[in-house]
N, C-alpha and C positions, 0 to 999 in steps of 0.2 A: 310531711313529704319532703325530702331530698329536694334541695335545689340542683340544679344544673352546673357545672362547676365553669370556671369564667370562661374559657375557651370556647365552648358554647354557646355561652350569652352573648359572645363576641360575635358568634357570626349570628346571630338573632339582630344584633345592633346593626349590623352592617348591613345585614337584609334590610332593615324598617329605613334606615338611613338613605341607601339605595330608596327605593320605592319615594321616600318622602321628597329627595332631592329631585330625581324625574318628574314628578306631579308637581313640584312648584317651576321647572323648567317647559310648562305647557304654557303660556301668554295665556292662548284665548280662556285657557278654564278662570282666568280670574278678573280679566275682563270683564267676562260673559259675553264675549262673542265666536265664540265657538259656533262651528257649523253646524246643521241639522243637532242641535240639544235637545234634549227632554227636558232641561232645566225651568223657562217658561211652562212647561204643563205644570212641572210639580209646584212652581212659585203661585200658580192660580189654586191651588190645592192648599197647599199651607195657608195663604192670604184670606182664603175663603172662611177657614176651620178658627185662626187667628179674631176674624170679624163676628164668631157668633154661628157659623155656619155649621149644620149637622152633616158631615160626610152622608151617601149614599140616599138621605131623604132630601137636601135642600140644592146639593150637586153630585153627581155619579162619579166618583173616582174607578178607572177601569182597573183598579191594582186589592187586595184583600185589605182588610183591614190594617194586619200588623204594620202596611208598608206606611199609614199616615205619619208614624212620627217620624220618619225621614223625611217627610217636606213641608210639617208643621217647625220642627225646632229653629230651621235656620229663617221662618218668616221672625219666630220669635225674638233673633236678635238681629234683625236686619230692616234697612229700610231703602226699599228701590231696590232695581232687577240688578244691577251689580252686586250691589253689597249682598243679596240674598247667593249669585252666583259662588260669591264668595264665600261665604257659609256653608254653604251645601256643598263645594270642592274642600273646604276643611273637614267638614265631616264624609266624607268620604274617606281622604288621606286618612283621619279618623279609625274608618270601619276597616279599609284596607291593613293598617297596619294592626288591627285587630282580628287578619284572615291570616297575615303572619303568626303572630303567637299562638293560635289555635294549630295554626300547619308544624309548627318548632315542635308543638306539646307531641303531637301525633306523631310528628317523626323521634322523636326522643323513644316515646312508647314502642316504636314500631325498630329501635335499634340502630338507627340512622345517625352515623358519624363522619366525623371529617368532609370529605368531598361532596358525600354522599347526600349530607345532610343541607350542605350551602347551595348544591342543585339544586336540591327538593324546594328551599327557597326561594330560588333566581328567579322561576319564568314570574311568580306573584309580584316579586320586589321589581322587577321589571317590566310590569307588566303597562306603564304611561310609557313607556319607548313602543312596545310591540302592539300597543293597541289606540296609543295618541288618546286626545281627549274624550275619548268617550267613557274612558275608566272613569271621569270625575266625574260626567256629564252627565253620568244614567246611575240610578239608584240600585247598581245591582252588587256591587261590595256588599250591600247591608245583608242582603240573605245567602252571597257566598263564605261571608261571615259567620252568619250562626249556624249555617250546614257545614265549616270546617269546624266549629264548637263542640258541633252534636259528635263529627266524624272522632274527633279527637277525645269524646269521653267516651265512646262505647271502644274503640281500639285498648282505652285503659281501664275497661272494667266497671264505668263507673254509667251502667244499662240506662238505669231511672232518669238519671242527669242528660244521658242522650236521647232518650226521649221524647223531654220536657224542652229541650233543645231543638232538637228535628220538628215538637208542632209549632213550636216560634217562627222556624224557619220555613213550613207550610203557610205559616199566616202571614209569611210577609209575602212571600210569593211561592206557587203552589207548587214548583217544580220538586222540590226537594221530598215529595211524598214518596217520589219512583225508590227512594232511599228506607222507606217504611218498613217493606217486605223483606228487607236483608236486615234491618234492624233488631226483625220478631224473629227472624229466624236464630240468628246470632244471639240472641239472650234464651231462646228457648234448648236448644241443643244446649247449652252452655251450664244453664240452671233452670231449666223445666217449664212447661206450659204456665204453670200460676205464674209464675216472674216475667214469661212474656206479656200475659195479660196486661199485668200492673205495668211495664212501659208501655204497652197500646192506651191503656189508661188515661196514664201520663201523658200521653201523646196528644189524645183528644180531645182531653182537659183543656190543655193550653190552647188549642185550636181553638176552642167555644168560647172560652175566656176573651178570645180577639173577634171571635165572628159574633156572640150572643146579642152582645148590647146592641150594634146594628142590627142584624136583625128582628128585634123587638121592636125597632123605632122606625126600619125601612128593610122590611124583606123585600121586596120590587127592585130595589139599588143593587142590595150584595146577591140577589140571584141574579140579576144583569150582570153585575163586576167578572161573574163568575163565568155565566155564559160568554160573555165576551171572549175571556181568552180560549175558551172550551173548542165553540164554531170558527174559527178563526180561517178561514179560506191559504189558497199556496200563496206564500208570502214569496215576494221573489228572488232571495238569496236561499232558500232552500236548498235540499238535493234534489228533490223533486223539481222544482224550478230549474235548476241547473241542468240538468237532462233536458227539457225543453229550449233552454235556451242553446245547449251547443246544438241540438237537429234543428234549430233556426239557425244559424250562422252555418251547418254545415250540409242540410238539406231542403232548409226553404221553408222549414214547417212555419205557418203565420203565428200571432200570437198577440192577446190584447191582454191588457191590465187596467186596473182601475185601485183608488185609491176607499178606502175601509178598514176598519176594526184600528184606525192608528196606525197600517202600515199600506205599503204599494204591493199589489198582490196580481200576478197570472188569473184569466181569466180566460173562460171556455171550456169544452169539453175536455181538452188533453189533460187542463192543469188539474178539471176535477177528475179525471183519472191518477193522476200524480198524487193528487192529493190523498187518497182512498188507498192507491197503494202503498206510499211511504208511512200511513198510518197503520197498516197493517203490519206493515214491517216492524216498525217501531213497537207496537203490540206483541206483537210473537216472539221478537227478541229481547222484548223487557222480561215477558212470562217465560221463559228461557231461561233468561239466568234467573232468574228468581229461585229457579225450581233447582236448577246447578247448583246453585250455592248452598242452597236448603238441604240438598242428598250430600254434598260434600261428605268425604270417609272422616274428616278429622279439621274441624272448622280451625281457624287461628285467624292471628286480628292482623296479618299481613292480607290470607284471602280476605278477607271484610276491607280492607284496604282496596285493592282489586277490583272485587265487584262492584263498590261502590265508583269507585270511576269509570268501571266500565258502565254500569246502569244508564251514569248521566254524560255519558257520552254518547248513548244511543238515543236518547232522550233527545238531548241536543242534533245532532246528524241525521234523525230521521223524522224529526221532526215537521210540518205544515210550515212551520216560520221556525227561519233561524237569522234572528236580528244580528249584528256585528257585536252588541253586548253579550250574548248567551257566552259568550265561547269565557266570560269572565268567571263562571261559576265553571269551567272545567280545571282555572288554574291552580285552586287547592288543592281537588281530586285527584288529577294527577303529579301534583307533589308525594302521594304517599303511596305511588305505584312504588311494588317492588323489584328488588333483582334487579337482573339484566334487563326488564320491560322498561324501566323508567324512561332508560336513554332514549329505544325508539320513538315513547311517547308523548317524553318531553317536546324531542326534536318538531313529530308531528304535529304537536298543538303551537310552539311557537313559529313554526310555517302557517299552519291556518291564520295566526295570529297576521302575521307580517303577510301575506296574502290578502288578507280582510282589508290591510291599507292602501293599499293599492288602489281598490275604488273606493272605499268610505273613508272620508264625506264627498272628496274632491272631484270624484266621475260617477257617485249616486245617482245625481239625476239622469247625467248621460246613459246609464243603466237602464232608469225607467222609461226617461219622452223616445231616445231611440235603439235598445235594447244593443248599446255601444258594444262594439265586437270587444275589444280589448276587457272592457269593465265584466264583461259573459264567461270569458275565459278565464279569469282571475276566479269568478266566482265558480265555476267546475272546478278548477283545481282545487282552490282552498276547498270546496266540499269535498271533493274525491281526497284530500289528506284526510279531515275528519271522519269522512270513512274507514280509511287505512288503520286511523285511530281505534277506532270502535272493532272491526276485523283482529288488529291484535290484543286488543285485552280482555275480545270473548276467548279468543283462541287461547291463555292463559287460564282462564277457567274449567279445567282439569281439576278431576278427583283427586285428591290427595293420598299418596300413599300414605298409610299404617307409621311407617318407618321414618319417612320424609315429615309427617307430620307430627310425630314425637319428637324428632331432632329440632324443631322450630318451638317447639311450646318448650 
């Protein structure tokens, strides 16, 4: 394989450079006094596993299997809740600058030069400025990571490897499956039902490989872990949450919350109304494009590009809970939007991004104890962009001309 020739690698370098140099300019991530962290959950995770302990029979981790060795490695060289902060914010920077090189490959594949290509870079390499510490703080680099791994070997052909890829990145955390069905699609038009098979295969394989041993030792644990995030009630940074909370601020609608499943959630009839319809939503628009992409006149690995962030942007946006970390797994995705779509979508997601800090961590709570006007409306807008987001890159999912789609292959 052809290396990259240096001008390239240069802005690869600059990107990881970037990114590395933000992430040690965050104090609290290496302190460990960061606000609202996830960092103590996972340090009782690791510490446990570290001591002897069998994940999901001796303590219930709410996360799949895969995700253990993110919070088992940094108990292994650390002792006490700094030094482990510590750890776990390198290995981050770590995964991160390994969601780089996966987005570099993919845009290389995908024809991406000069400007075009150091954008595609920026929102990731910048993504400790636009989203503060919670890009160290939460374990979700590690499966934005290997779902730009999987993205970046099926854009280059290389089917098997993306799908052995993509059930890594199910078994660390289960979002990355909505990317499944564009997977089989794209190898099946490509080179036939049997070759789709063998990546579903592939796929499942690796999944069982992470889920089996638990569940041989504690089905009860990993059908909870699983359930957990499954039932998960309206979390209140939603969209659905957001529509309730501006008709509270702008008509009085009342509104209780309560805290469960790990997060602060709306409660009552409306929210489970909310709830029920943003899931249907997000239902019909995922099986939507699914089916778009699959009838595609003339598939190419820019539209797999494409729907691939569109998918997980409706995922995300329309989703029951949308925590201030989800929006981390959109920054690779839409690095490798194409054309003219990039800009708006870039634009759009580093608004949500810089929106999201506005209230989190610093007006969180104000959020929750008195559902703070200012902290309500930060979070409608930032949802209504992520919407905007998702709105333009189904709108992009058009048939490919004949003609248009031989000029691109």
């Amino acid at each position: 394989m052809r290396l990259p020739d240096r001008a390239l690698l240069g802005v690869l370098a600059a990107a990881l450079a970037t990114f590395v140099s933000l992430g040690a300019a965050l104090p609290s991530v290496w302190t460990g006094t960061a606000a609202i962290s996830d960092v103590p959950v996972y340090q009782r995770y690791g510490d446990a596993v570290e001591r002897g302990s069998v994940p999901y029979r001796d303590f219930r981790p709410e996360y799949p299997p895969g995700a253990l060795a993110a919070f088992v490695v940094p108990s292994l060289v650390s002792a006490g809740a700094r030094d482990y902060a510590r750890a776990f914010g390198v290995e981050m920077l770590l995964l991160g600058g390994a969601a780089l090189v996966a987005c570099f490959a993919a845009l290389l594949a995908l024809r991406a030069r000069g400007p075009r290509l150091a954008a595609g870079l920026a929102p990731l390499a910048a993504s400790p400025l636009l989203l503060g510490p919670l890009v160290l703080t939460r374990f979700d680099l590690y499966p934005a990571a290997v779902a730009a791994a999987a993205a970046a070997a099926l854009v280059t052909g290389r089917d098997r490897l993306g799908g052995g890829l993509l059930g890594a990145a199910i078994a660390v955390k289960l979002y990355p499956g909505v990317l499944l069905p564009l997977a089989l699609a794209w190898t099946w038009r490509r080179r036939g039902r049997r070759e789709a098979l063998v990546v579903l295969g592939v796929c499942l394989a690796v999944v069982a490989v992470a889920f089996l041993p638990f569940l041989a030792v504690a089905p009860d644990g990993v059908v909870w872990s699983v359930r957990r995030q499954l039932d998960r009630p309206l979390q209140i940074e939603s969209a659905g949450a957001a529509l309730l909370l501006a008709l509270h601020h702008a008509a009085g609608l009342p509104l209780g919350w309560s805290s469960s499943h790990g997060s602060q959630n709306l409660t009552g009839g409306a929210a489970l109304a909310a709830a029920i319809a943003t899931t249907a939503a997000q239902a019909a628009a995922l099986i939507w494009l699914w089916q778009r992409f699959a009838r595609t006149s003339s598939l190419s690995a820019a539209g797999l590009a494409d729907a691939a962030a569109a998918a997980l942007a409706v995922f995300v946006a329309l989703g029951k809970v949308l925590s201030p970390q989800f929006l981390v797994w959109l920054l690779p995705a839409v690095a490798l939007v194409g054309g003219r779509r990039f800009w708006p979508s870039a634009g759009l997601l580093a608004a949500a991004c810089l929106l999201t800090r506005g209230w989190f961590p610093d007006r969180y709570w104000r959020l929750v104890f008195e559902f703070d006007a200012l902290a309500s409306w930060l979070v409608v807008v930032r949802d209504v962009c992520l919407l905007a987001l998702v709105v333009a890159l189904l709108l992009a999912l058009r048939p490919t001309r004949p003609a248009a789609a031989a000029r691109s292959a």
